[in-house]
C-alpha positions in Angstrom: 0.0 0.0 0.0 1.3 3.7 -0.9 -0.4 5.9 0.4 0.7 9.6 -1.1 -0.9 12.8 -2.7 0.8 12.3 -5.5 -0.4 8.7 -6.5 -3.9 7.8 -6.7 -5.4 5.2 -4.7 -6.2 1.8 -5.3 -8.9 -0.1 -4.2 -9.1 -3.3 -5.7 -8.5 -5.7 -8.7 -10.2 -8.3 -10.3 -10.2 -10.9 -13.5 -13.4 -11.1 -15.4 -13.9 -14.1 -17.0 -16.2 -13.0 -19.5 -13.5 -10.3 -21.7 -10.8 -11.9 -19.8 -9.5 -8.5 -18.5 -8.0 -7.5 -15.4 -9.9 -4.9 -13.8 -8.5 -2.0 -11.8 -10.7 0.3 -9.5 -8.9 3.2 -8.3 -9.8 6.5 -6.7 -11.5 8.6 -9.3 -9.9 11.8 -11.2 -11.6 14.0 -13.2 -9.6 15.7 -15.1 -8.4 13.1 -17.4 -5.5 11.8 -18.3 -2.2 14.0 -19.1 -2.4 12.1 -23.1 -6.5 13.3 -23.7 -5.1 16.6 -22.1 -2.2 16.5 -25.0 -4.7 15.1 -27.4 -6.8 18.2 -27.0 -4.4 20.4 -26.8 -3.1 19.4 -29.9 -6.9 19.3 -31.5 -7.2 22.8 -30.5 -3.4 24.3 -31.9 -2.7 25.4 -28.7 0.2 25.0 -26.0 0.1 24.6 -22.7 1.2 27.0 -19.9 4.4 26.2 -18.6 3.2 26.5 -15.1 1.2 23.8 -16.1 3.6 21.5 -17.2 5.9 21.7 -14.3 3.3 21.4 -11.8 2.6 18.0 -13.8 6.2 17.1 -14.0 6.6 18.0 -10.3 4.0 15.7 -9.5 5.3 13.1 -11.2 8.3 13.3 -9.7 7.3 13.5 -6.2 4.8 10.0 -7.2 7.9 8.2 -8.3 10.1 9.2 -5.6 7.6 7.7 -3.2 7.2 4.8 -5.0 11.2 4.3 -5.3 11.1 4.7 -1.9 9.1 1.8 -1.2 11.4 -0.1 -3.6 8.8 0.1 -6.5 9.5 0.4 -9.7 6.9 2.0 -11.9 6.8 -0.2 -15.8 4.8 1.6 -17.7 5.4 5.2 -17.3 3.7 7.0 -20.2 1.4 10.0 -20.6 -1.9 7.8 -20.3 -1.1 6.7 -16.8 -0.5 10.2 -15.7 -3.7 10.6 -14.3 -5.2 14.7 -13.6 
């Protein structure tokens, strides 16, 4: 368990037969994902504040120090799993 304001929470997991899919219920966000965020962005030929960004980046940052910390190692750090 991590429990950190940088990393959202889990709360359970578990394998439906049906799709065969592993199913992970976290705490909810609801801003997104940093990628749509991109996405949109993108969609609307616009750039984003740079106060923005490193208040994203720092967050990230402090998430994977906590989670180093704990001898975790993050595997699939990408702009999808940075949740908003």
């Amino acid at each position: 368990m991590v429990r950190n304001p940088s990393i959202v929470g889990y709360k359970e997991a578990f394998f439906e037969d049906a799709t065969s899919c592993l199913c992970i219920v976290m705490e909810f966000l609801d801003d997104g994902d940093l990628y749509q965020k991109i996405v949109k962005y993108q969609k609307e030929n616009r750039k984003m504040d740079e106060e923005q960004i490193w208040r994203i980046f720092i967050e990230m940052v402090r998430a994977l120090r906590a989670l180093h910390a704990r001898n975790i190692l993050h595997r699939d750090l990408k702009s999808a799993n940075v949740f908003l």
